[in-house]
DOPARO-267966 format. One record per atom (N, C-alpha, C): residue number from 1; residue in one letter; chain; atom name; x, y, z. Coordinates in steps of 0.02 Angstrom, whole numbers. Layout:
// residues N
i,aa,ch,at,x,y,z
NUM,a,A,CA,X,Y,Z
...
//
This chain:
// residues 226
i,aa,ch,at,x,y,z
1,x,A,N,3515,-1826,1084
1,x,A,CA,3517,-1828,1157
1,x,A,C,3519,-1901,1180
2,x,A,N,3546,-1910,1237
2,x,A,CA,3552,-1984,1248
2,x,A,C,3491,-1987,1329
3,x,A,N,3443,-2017,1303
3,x,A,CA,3401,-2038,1378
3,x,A,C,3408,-2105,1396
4,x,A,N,3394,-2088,1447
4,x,A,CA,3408,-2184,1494
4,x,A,C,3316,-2174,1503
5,x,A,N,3282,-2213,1490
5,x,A,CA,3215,-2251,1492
5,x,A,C,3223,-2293,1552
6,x,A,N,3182,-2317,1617
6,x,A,CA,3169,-2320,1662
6,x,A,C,3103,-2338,1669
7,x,A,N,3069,-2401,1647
7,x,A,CA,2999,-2402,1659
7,x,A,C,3001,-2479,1638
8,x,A,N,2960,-2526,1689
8,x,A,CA,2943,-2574,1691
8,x,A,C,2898,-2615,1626
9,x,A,N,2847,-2579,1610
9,x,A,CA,2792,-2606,1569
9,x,A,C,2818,-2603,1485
10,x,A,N,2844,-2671,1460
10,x,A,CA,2863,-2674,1424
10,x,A,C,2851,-2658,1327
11,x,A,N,2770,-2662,1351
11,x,A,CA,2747,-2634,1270
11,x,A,C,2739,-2551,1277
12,x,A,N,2732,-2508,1339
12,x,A,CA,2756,-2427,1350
12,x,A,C,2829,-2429,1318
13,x,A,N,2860,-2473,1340
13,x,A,CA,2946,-2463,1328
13,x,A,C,2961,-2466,1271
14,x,A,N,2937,-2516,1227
14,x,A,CA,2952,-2521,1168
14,x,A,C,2942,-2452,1115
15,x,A,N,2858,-2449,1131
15,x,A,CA,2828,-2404,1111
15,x,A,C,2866,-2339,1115
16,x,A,N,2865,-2295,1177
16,x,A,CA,2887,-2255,1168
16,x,A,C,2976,-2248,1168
17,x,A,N,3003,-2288,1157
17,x,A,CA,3077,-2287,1137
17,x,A,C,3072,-2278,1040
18,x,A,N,3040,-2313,1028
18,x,A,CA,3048,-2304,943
18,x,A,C,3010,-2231,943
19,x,A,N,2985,-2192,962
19,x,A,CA,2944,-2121,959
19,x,A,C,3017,-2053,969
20,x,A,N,3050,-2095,1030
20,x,A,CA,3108,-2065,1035
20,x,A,C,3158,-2074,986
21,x,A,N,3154,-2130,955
21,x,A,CA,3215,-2149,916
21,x,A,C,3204,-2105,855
22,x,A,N,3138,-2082,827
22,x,A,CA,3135,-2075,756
22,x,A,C,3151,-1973,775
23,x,A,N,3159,-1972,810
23,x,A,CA,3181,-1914,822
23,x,A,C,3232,-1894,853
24,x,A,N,3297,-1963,830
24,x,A,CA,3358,-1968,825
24,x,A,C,3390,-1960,889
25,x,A,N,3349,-1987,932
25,x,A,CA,3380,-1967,1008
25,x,A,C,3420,-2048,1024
26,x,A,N,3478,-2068,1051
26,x,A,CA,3499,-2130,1085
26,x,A,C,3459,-2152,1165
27,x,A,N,3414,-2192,1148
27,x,A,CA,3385,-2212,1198
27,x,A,C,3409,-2290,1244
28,x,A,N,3417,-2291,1283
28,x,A,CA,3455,-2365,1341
28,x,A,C,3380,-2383,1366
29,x,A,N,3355,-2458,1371
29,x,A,CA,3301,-2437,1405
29,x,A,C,3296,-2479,1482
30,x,A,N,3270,-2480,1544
30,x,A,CA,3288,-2522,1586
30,x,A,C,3223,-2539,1609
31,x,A,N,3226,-2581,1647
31,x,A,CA,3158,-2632,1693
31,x,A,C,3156,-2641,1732
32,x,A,N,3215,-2612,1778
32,x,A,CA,3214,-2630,1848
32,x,A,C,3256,-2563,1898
33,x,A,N,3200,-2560,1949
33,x,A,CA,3247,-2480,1981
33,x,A,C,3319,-2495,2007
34,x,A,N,3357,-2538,2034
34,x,A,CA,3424,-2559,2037
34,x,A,C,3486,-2557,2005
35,x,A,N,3455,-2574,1929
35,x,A,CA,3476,-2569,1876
35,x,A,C,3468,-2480,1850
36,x,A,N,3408,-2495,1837
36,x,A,CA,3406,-2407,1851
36,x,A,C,3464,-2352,1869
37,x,A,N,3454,-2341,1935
37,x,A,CA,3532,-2338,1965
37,x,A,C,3575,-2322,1968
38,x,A,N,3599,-2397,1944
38,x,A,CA,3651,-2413,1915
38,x,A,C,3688,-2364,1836
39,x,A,N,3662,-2361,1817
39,x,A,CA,3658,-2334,1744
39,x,A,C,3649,-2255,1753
40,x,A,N,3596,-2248,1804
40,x,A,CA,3600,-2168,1806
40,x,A,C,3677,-2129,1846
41,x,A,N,3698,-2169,1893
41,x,A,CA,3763,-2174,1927
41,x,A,C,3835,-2169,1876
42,x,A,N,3821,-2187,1824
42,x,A,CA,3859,-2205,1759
42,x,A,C,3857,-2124,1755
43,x,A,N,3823,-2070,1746
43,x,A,CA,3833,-2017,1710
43,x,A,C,3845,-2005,1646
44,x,A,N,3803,-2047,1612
44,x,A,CA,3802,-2049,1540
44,x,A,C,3755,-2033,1501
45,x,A,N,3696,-2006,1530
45,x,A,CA,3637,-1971,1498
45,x,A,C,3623,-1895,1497
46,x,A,N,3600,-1886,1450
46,x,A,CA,3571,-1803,1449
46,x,A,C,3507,-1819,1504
47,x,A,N,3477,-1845,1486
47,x,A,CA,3386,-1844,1532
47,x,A,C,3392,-1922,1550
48,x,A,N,3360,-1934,1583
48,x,A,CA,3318,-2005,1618
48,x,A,C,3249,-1972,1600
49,x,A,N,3220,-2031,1599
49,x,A,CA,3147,-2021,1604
49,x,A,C,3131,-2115,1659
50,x,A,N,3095,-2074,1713
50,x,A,CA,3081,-2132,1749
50,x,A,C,3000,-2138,1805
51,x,A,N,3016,-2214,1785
51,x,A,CA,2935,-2219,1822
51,x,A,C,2941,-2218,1897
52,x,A,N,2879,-2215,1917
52,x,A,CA,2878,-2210,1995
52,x,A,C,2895,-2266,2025
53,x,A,N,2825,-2342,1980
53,x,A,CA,2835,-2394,2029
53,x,A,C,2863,-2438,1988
54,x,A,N,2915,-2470,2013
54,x,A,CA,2986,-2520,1955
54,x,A,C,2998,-2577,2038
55,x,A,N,3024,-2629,2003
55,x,A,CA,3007,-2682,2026
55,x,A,C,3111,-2698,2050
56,x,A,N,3101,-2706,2117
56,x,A,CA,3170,-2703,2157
56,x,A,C,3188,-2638,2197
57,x,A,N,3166,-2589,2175
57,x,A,CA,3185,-2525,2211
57,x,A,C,3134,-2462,2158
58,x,A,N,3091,-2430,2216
58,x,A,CA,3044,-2374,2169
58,x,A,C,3081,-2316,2147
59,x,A,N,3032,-2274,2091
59,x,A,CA,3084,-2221,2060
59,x,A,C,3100,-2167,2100
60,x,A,N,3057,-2162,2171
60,x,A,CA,3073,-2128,2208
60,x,A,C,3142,-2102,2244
61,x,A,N,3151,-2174,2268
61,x,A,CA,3200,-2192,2293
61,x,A,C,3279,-2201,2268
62,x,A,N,3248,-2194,2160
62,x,A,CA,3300,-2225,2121
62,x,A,C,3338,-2142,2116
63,x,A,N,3298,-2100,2123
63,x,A,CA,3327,-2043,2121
63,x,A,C,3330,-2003,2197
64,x,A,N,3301,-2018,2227
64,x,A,CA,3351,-2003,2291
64,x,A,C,3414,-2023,2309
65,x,A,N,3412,-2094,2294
65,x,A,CA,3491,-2108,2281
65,x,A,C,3540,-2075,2226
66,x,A,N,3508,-2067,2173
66,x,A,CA,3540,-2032,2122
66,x,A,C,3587,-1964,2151
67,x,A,N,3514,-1920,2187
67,x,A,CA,3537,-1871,2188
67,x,A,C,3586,-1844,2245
68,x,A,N,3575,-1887,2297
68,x,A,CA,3641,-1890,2363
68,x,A,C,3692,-1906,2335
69,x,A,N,3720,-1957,2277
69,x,A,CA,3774,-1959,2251
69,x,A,C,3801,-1913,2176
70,x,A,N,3778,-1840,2198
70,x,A,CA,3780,-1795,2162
70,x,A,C,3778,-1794,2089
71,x,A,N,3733,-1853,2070
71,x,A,CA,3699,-1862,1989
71,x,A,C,3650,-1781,1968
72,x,A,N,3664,-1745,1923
72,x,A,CA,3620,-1673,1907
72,x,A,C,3590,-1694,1847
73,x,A,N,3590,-1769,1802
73,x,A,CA,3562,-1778,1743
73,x,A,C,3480,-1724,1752
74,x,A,N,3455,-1711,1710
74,x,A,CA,3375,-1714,1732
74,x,A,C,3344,-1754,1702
75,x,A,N,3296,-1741,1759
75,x,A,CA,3255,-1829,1768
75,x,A,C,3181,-1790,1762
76,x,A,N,3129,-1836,1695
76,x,A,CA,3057,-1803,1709
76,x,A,C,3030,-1891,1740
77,x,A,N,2996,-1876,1793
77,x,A,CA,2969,-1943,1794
77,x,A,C,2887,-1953,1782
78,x,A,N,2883,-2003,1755
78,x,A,CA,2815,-2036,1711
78,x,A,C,2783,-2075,1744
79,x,A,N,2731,-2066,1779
79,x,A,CA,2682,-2115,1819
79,x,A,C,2618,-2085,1815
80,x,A,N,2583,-2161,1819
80,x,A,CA,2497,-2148,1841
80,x,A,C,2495,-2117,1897
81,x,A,N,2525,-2101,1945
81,x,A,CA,2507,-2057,2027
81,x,A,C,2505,-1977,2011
82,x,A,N,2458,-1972,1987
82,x,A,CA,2436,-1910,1978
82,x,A,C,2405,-1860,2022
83,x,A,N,2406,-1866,2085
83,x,A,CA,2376,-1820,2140
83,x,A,C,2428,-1761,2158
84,x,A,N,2423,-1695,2192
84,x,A,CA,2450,-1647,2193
84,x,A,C,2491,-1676,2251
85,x,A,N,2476,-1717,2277
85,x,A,CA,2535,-1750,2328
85,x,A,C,2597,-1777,2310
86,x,A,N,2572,-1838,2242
86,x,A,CA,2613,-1875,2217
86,x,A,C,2674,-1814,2190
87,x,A,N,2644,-1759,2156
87,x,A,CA,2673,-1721,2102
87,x,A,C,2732,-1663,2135
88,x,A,N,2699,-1651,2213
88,x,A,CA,2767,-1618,2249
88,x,A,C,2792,-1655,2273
89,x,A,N,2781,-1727,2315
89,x,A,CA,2850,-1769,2339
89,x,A,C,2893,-1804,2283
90,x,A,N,2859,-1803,2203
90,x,A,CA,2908,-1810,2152
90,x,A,C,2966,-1750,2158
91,x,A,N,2939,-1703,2155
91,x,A,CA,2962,-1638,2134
91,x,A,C,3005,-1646,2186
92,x,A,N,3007,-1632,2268
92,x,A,CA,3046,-1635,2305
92,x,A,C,3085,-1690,2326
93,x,A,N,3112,-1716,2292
93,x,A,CA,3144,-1798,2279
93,x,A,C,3189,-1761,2235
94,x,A,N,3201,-1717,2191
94,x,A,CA,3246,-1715,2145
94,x,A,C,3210,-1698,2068
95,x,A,N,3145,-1735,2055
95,x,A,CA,3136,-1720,1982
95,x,A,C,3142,-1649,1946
96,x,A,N,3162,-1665,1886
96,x,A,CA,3162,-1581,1869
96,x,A,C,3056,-1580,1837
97,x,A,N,3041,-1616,1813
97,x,A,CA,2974,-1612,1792
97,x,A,C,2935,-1689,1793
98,x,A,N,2868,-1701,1796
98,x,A,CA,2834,-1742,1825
98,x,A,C,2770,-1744,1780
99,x,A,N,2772,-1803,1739
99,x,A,CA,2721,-1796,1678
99,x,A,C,2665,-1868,1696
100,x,A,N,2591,-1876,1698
100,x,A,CA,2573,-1913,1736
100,x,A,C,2542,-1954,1675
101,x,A,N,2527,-2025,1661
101,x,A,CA,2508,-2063,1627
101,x,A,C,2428,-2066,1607
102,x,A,N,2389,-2078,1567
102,x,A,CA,2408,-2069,1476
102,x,A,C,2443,-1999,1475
103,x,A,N,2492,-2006,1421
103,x,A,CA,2511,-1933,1416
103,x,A,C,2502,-1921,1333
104,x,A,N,2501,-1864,1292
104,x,A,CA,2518,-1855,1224
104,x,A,C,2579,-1858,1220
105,x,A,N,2625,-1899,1153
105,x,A,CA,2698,-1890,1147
105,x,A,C,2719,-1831,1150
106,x,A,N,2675,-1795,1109
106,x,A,CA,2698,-1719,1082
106,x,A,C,2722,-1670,1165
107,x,A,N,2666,-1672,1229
107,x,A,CA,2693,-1650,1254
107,x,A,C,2767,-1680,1300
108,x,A,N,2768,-1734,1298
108,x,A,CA,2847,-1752,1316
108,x,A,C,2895,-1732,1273
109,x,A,N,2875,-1739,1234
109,x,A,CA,2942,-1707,1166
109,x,A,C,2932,-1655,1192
110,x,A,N,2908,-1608,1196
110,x,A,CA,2904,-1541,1208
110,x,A,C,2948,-1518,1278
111,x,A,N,2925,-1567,1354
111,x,A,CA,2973,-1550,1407
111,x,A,C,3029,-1560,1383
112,x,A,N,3027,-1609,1339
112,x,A,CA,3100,-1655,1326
112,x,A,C,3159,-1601,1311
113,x,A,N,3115,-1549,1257
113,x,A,CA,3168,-1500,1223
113,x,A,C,3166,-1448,1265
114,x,A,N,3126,-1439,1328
114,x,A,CA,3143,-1371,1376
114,x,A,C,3198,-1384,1406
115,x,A,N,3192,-1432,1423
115,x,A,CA,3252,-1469,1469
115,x,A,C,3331,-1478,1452
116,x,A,N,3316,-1487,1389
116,x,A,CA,3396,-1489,1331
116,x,A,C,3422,-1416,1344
117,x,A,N,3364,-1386,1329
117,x,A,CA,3404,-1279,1313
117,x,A,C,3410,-1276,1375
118,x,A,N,3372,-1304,1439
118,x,A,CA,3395,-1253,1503
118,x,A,C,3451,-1290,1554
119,x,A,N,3482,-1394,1513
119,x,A,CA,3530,-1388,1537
119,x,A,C,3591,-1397,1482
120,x,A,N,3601,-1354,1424
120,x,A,CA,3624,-1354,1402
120,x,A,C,3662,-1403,1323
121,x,A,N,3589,-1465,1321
121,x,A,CA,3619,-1500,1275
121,x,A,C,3591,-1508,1215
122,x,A,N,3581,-1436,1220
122,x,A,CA,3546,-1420,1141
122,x,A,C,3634,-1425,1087
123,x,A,N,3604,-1470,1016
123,x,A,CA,3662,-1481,985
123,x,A,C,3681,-1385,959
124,x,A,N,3661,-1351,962
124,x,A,CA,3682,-1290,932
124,x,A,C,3712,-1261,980
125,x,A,N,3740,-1279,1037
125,x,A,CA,3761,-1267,1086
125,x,A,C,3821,-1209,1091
126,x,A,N,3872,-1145,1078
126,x,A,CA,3927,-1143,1084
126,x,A,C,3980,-1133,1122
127,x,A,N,4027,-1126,1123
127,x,A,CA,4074,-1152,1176
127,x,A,C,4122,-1106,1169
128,x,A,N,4137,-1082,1207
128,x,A,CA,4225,-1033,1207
128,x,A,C,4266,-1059,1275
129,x,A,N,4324,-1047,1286
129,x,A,CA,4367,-1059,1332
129,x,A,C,4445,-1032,1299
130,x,A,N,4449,-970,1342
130,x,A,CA,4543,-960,1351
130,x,A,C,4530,-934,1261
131,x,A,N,4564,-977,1236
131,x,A,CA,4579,-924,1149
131,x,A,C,4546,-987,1091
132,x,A,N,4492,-1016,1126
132,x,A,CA,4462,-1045,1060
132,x,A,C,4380,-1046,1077
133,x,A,N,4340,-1052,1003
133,x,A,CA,4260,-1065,1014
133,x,A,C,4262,-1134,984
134,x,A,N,4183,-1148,979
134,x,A,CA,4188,-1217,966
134,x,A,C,4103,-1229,958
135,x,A,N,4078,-1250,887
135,x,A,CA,4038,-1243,865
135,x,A,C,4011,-1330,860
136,x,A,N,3950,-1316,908
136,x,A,CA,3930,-1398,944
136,x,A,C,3888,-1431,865
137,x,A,N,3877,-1345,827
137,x,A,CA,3802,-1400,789
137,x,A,C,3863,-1431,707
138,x,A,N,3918,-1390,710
138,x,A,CA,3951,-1414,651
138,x,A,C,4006,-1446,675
139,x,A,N,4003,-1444,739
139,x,A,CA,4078,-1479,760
139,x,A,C,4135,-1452,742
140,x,A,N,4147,-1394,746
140,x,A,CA,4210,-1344,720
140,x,A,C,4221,-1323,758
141,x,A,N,4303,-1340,782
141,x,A,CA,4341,-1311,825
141,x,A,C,4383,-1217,809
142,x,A,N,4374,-1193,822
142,x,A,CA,4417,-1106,798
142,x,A,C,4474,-1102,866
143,x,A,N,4541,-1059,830
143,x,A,CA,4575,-1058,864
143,x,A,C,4596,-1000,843
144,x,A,N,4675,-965,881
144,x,A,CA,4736,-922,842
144,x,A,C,4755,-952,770
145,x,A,N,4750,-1023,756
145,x,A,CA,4791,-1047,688
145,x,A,C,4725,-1078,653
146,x,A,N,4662,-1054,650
146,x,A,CA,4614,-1055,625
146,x,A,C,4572,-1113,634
147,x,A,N,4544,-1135,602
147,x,A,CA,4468,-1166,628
147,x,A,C,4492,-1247,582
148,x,A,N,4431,-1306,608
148,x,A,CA,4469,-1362,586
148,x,A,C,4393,-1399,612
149,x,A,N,4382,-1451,586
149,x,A,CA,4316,-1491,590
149,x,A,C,4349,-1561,616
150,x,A,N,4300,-1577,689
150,x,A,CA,4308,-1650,721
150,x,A,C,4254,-1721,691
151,x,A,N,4289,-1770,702
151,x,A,CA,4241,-1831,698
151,x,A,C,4206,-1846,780
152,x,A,N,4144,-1847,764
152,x,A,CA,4095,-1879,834
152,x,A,C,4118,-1893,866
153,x,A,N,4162,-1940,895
153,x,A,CA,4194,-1920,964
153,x,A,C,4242,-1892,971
154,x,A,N,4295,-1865,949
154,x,A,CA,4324,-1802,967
154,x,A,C,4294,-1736,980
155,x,A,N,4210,-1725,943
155,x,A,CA,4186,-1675,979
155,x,A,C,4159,-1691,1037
156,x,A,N,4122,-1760,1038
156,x,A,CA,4075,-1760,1118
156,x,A,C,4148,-1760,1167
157,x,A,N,4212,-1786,1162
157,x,A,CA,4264,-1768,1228
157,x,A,C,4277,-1708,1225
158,x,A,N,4284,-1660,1176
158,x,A,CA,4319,-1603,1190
158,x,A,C,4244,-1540,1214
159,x,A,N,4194,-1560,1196
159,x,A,CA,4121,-1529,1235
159,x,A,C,4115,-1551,1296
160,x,A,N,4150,-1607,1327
160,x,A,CA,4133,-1628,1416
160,x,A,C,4205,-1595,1445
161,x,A,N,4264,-1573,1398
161,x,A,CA,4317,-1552,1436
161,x,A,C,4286,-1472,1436
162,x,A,N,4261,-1440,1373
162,x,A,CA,4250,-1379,1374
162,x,A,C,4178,-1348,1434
163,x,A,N,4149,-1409,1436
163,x,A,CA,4098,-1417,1493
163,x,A,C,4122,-1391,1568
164,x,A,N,4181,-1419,1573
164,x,A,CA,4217,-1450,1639
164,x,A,C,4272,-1418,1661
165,x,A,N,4307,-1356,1601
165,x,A,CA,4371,-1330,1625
165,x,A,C,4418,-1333,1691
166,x,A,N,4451,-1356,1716
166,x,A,CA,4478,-1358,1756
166,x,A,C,4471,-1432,1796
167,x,A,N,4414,-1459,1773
167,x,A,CA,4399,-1504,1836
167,x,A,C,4434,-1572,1808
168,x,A,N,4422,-1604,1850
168,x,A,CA,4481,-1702,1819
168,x,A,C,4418,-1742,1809
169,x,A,N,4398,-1776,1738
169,x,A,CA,4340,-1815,1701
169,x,A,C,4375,-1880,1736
170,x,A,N,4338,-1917,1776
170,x,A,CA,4375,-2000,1790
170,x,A,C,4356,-2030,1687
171,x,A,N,4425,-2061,1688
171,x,A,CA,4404,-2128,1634
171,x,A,C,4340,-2152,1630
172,x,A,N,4312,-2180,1664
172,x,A,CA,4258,-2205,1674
172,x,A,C,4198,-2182,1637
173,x,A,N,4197,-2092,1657
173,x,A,CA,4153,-2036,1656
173,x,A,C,4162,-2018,1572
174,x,A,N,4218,-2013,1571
174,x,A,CA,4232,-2002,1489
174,x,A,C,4200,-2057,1448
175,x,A,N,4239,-2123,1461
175,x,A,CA,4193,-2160,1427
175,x,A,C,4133,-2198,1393
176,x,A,N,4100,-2171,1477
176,x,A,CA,4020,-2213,1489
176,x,A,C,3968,-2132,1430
177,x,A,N,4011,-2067,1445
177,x,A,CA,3962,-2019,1409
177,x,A,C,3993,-2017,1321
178,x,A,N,4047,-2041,1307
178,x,A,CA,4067,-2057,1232
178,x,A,C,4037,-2112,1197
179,x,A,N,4069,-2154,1232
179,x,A,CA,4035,-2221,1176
179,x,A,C,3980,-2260,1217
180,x,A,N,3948,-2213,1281
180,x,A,CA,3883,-2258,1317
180,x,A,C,3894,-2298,1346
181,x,A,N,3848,-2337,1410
181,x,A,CA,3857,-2340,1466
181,x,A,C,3888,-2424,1456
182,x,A,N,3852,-2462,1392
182,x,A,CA,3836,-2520,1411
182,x,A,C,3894,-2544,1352
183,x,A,N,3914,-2483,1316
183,x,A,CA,3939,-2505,1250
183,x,A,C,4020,-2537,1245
184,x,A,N,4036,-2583,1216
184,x,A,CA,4091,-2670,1225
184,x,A,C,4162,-2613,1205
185,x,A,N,4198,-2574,1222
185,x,A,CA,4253,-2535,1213
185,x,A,C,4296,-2550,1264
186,x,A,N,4347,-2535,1227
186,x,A,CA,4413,-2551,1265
186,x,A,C,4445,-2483,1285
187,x,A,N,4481,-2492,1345
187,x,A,CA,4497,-2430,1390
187,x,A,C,4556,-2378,1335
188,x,A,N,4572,-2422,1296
188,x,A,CA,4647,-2407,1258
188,x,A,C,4610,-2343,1199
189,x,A,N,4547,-2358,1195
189,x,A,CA,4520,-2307,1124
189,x,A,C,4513,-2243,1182
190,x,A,N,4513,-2234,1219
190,x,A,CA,4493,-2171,1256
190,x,A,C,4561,-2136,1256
191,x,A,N,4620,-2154,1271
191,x,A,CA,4704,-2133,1275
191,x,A,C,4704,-2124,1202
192,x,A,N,4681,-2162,1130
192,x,A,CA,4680,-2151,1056
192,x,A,C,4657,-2079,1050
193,x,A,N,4590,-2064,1078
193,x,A,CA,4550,-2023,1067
193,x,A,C,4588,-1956,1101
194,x,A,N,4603,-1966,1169
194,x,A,CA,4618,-1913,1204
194,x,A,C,4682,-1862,1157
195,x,A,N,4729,-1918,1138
195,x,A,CA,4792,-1910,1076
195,x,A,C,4751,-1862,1022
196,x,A,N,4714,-1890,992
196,x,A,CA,4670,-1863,927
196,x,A,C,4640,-1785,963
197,x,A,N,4624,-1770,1002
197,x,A,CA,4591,-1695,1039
197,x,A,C,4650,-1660,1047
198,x,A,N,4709,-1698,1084
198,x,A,CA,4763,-1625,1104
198,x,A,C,4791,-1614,1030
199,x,A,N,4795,-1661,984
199,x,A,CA,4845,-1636,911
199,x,A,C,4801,-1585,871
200,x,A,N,4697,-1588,889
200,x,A,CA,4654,-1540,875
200,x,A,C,4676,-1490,899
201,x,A,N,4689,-1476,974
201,x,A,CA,4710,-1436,1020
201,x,A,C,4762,-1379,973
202,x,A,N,4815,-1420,955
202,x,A,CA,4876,-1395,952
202,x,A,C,4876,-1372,866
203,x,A,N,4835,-1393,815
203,x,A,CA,4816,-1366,749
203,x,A,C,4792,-1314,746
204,x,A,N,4752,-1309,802
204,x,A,CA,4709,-1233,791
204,x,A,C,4766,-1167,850
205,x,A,N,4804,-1206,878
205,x,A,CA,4847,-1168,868
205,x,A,C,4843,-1142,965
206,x,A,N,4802,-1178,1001
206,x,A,CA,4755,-1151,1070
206,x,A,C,4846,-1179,1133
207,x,A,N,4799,-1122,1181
207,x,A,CA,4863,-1134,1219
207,x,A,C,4837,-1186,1288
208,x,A,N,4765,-1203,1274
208,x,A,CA,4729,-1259,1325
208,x,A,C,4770,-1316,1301
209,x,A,N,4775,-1368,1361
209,x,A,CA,4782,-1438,1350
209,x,A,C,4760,-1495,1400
210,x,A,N,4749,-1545,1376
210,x,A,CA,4731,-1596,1397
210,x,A,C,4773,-1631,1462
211,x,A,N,4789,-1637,1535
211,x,A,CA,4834,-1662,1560
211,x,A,C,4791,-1736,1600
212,x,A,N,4849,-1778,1593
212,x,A,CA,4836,-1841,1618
212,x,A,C,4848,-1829,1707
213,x,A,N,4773,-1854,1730
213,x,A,CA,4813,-1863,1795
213,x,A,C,4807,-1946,1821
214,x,A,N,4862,-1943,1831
214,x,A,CA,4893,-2030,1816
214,x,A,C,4844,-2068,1873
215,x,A,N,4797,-2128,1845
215,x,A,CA,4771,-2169,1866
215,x,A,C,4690,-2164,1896
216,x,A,N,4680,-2078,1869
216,x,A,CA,4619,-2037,1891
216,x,A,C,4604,-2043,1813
217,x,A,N,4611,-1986,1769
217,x,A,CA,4587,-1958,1722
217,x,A,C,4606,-1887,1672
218,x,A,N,4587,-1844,1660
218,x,A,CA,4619,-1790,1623
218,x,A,C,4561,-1736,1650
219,x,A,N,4604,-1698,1627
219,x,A,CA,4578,-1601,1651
219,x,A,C,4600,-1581,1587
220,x,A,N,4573,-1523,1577
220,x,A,CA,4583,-1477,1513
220,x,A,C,4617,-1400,1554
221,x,A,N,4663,-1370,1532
221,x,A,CA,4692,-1316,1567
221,x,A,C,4726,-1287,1521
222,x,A,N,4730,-1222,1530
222,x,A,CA,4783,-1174,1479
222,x,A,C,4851,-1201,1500
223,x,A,N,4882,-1212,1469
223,x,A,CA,4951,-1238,1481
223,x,A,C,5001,-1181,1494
224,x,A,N,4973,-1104,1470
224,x,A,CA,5020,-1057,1506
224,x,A,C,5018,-1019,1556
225,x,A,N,4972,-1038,1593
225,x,A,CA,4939,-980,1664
225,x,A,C,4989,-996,1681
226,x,A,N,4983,-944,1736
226,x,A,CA,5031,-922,1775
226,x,A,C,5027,-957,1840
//
């Protein structure tokens, strides 16, 4: 799972980023709510996890903004403000859950994985659309001309098109949730990649395809509807 980390106090950050890491999750971590943001605006995370009080703009605020600009990541946020006040104007701000400081890891890991199954980014995930399935935990595509195994990013693009049917992914969106928000890539591997999914497309034999819409992004669509 990929979380964006959001919390000021730098030996918490450290700390609990390697807790996340050894349980193979990609963690980003940030220090400032602006930045914050910024990154959550990106649409490149499964979860945020964010603090209340961050230094430039609070987490309050970091996800009220989030969520007017129709960001749905879920967000648990992590603060010492532990009063039944603090915990519904979190809640009504957008958070999906609200975990209050000292906490045990075990129970964050624990929201961590409710949150994956109920928005969907559990890796055992499966996928159908039109005349193919698509098997998230082995990465196996099935079709009419039978079944065929992807490399890591040809499955995470063809799981945000199978996510998305119909709708147009900006460049941007594709890229910041493939190779991450912050990560040194060139625009040209995403047109490589997109190439590498429709020739998947077209092995297994599927009548979906990938269409460019020029200077936006791509949609995934059956290429024979009517």
């Amino acid at each position: 799972m990929r979380i964006l980390l959001v919390e000021d106090d730098k030996n918490f950050c450290e700390t609990l980023a390697f807790q996340l890491q050894q349980e193979h999750h990609q963690v980003n971590v940030c220090q400032d709510g602006r930045d914050g943001l910024d990154l959550l605006l990106q649409d490149a995370y499964d979860l945020a996890l964010l603090d209340r009080m961050l230094p430039t703009m609070n987490g309050l605020l970091v996800l009220k903004k989030a969520r007017e600009r129709g960001v749905t990541t879920p967000v648990i946020l992590i603060t010492a403000l532990g009063e039944l006040y603090d915990r519904i104007e979190g809640l009504d701000c957008g958070a999906d859950d609200y975990l209050v400081k000292p906490f045990a890891y075990e129970e964050l890991a624990a929201r961590i994985r409710s949150l994956g199954r109920r928005s969907g980014a559990s890796m055992n995930q499966a996928l159908e659309l039109c005349d193919i399935s698509y098997d998230s935990s082995l990465r196996q595509l099935s079709g009419p001309a039978g079944s065929l195994l992807l490399s890591g990013r040809e499955a995470r693009l063809l799981e945000l098109f199978l996510q998305n049917p119909g709708q147009v992914l900006r460049r941007m969106t594709l890229l910041s949730r493939v190779w991450g928000a912050d990560a040194p890539v060139e625009e040209g591997n995403l047109d490589t990649y997109i190439h590498f999914v429709r020739k998947r497309l077209a092995q297994a034999g599927s009548r979906l395809a990938i269409q460019t819409v020029r200077g936006i992004g791509y949609l995934l669509e059956d290429d024979h509807a009517s």
